[in-house]
C-alpha positions in Angstrom: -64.4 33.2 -98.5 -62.3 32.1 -96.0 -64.6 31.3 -92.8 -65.2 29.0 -90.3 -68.7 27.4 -89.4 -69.9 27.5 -85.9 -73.1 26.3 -84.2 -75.1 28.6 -81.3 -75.5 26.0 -78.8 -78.5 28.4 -78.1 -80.6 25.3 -79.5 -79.7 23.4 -76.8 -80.7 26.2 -73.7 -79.7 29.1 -72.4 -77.2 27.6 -69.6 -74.7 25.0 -71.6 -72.8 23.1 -69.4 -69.9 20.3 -69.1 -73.6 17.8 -69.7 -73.6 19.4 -73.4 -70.3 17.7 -73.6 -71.8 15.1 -76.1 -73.9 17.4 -78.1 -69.8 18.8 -78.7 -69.0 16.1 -79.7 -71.8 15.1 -82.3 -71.9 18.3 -83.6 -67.8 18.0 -83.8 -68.6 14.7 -85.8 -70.9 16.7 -88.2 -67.7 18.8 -89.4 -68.2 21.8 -87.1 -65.2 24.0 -87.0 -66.3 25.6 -83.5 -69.2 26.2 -81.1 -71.1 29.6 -79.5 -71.5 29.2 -76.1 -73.6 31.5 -74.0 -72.2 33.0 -71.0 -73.9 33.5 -68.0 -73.8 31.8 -64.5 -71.4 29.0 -65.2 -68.6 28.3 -62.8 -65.2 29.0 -63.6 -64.9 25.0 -63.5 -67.8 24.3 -65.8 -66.3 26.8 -68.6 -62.8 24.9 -67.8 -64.1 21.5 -68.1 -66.0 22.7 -71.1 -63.0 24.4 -72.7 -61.1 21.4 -72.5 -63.9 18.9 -73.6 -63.6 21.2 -77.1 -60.1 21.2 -77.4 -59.6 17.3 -77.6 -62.6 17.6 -80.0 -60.8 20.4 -82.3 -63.4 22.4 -81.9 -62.6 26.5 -81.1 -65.3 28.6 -79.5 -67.0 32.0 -79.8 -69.0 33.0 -77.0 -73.0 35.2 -77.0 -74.6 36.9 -74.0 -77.6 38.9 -72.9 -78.6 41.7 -71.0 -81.3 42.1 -68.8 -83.1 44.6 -67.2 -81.0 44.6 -64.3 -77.6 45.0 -66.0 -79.2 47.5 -68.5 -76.6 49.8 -69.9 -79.1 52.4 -71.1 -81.0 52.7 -67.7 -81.7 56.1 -66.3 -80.4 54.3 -63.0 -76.4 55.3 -62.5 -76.6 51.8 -60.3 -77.9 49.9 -63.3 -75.6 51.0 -66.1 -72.7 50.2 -63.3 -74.3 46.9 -62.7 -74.6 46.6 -67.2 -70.8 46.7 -67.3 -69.7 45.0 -64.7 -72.1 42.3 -66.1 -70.2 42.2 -69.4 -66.9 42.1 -67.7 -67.7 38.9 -66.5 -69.3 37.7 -69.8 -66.0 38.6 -71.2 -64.0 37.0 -68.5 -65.9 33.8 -69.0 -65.6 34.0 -72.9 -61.8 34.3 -72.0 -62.1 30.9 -69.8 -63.6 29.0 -72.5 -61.0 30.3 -75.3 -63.2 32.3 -76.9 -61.7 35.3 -78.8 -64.9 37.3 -79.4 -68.1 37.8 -77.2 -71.6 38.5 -79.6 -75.0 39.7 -78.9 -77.5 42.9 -78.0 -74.5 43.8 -75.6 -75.4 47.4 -76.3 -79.2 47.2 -74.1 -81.4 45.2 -72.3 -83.5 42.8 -74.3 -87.3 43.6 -74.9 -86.7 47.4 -72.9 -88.8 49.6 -74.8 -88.9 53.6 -73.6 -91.7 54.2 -76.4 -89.9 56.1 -78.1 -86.4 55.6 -79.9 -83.1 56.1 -78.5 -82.0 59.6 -76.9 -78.5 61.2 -77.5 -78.4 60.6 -73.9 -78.6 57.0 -73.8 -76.8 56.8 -77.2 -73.8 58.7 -75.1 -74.5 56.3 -71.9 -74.4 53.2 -74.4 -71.0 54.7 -76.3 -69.0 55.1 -72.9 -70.0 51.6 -71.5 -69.0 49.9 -75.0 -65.7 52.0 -74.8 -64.5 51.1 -71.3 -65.6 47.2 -71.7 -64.4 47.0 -75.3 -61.1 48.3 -73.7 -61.3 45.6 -70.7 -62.3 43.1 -73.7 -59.2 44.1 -75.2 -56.9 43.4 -72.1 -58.4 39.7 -72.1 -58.1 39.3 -75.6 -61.8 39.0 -76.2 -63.6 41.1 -78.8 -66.9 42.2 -78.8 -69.3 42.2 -81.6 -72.9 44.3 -81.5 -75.4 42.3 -82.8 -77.8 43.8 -85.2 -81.4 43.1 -83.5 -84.9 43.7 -85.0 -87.0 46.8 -84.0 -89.4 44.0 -81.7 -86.2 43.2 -79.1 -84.4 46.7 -79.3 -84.6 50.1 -80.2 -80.9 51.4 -79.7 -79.7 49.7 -83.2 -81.5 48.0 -85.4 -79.5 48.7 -88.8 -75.8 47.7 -89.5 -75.7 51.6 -90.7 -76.9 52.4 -86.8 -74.6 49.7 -85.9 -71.4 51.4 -87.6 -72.2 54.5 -86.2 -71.7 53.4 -82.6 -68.4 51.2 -83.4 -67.4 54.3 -84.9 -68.0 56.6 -81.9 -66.7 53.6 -79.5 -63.0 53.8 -81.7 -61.9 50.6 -80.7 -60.8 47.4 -82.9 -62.2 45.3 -80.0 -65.3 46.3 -81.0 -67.4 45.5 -84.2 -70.4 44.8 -85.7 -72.1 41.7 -85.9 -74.8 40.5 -88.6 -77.7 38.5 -88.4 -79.6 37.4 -91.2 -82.5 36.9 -89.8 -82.7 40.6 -87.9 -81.8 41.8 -91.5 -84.4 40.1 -93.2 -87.2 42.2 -91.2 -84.8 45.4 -90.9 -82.7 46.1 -94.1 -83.5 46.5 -97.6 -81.0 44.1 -98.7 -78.1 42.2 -97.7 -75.9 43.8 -100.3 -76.9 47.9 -98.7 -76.6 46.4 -95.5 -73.2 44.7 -95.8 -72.1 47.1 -97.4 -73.1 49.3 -94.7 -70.9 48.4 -92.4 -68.2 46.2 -94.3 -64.8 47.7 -92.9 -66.3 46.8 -88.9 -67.9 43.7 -89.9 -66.9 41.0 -87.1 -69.2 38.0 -86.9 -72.2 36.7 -88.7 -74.8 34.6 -87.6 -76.9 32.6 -90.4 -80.3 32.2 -89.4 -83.7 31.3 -90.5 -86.9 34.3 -91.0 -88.5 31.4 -88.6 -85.8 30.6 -86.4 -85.7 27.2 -87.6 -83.6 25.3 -90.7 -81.3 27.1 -92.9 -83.2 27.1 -96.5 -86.6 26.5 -95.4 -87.8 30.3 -95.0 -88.0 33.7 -96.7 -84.1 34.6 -96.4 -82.7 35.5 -99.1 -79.5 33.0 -99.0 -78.2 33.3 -102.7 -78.1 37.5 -102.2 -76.8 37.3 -98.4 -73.6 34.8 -99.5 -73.4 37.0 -102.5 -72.9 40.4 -100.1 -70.7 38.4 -97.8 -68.3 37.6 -100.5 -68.0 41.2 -102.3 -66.8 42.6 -98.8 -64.4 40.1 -98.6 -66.2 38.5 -95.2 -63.5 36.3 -93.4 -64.7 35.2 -90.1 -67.1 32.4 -88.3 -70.5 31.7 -89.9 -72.6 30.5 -86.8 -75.7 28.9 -87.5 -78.0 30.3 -84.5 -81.8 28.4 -83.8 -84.4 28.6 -81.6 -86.8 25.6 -80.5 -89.3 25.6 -77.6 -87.0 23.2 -74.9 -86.3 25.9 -73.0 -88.8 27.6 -71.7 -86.9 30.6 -70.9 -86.0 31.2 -74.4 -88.7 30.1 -76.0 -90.5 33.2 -74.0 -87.5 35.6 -74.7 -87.8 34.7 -78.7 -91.3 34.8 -79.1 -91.4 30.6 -80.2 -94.2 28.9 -80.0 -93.4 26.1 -82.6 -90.5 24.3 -83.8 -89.9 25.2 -87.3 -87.1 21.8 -87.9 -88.0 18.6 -87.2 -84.7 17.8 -84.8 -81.5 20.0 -83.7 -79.5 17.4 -85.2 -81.8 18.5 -88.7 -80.5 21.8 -88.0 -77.4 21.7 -87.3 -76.6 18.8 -89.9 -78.4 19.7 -92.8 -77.3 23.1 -91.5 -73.9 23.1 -92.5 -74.3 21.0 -95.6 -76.5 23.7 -96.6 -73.4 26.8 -96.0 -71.1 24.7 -97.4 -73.2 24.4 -100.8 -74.1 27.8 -100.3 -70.2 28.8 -100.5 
């Protein structure tokens, strides 16, 4: 397959900054082709100085982001959904500062907003028009903008790559596509293979991640069947390793961690991508 291996800087906190310069660079000396760097309230300078930092390392970027319940673009509240895309407008003009040519995540709701009940053709239609006009915008800035698949206990709007395809699909634009985790799958889909499969011809990004959240080949996904399924479709993109530890406290809340399930990051991420590139 021809990819490229990226690591979430997720690991590291939720707000990464020039100070995470030197995790860059070790995880540039660990043979990383690129980092994923959330956006959120960073300073045009910060994302600059960051850019740069990654440049003289060789290392390119993809970018992640959340929504909350203020920027939800499913809210009942006209004011919200407004508020939802000029949120990820932002997100994809700081994804665009840091070189970034796609922007990842549960773009489509907020995280953990539960109505009871699944999703409505109303807010299916709300969630549709939003993607469409900031997958447009995305497209002006050259960012693209991949929908990640999340479990059933984060979302409710899509929790299948089949659901997942449906909405690119409606949306109709090339700037936006569908992005597969592994360990959303592993609680969510049948099997890599259907679920690939599923939504092959929109696939965009992947993240590689743990049914724990911690090191890659140390839980119950099903690696040898998820590299098999990447590589019938033809996969060609960024494998990001993404993994979640209990430093920030934030997170740590937002991800349901209460323990570490690696012993460092530098476990992770370095035993990480020894582990992909045997896997490949």
């Amino acid at each position: 397959m021809d990819v490229r291996i990226g690591m979430n800087m997720l690991l590291w906190g939720t707000r990464i900054t020039p100070e995470h310069i030197p995790v860059f660079e070790v995880l540039a000396g660990q043979g990383f082709d690129g980092v994923e760097i959330p956006i959120g309230d960073q300073s045009y300078a910060q994302l600059k100085a960051m850019a740069t930092a990654c440049d003289e390392l060789g290392l390119a970027r993809t970018a992640c982001a959340f929504m909350g319940r203020e920027s939800n673009p499913i809210s009942s509240e006209t004011s919200v959904r407004l508020a939802a895309a000029e949120h990820l407008r932002r997100c994809i003009d700081g994804a665009a500062v840091i070189g970034a040519d796609i922007l990842v995540g549960g773009l489509y709701q907020a995280h953990k907003y539960f109505t009871g009940a699944g999703p409505t053709a109303e807010e299916w239609g709300w969630c549709a028009d939003y993607l469409h006009s900031c997958g447009a915008y995305g497209g002006q800035q050259g960012v693209r903008l991949g929908l990640e698949v999340l479990n059933r206990f984060e979302v409710f709007m899509i929790n299948t790559t089949a659901d997942c395809r449906r909405m690119v699909e409606q949306v109709g634009l090339d700037t936006v596509g569908v992005h597969y985790d592994t360990h959303h799958a592993n609680i969510e889909e049948a099997d890599p293979e259907t679920a690939l499969q599923n939504c092959a011809k929109v696939l965009t990004h992947v993240h590689l991640s743990e049914s724990h959240r911690g090191a890659l080949g140390t839980g119950q996904v099903n690696w040898v069947a998820n590299f098999a399924a990447l590589k019938a479709v033809g996969y060609s993109g960024w494998l990001v390793i993404e993994s979640f530890g209990t430093g920030d406290p934030d997170l740590a809340t937002a991800a349901n961690i209460w323990r570490n399930a690696f012993q460092s990051p530098w476990q992770v991420s370095g035993e990480g991508i020894a582990f992909i590139r045997d896997q490949l």
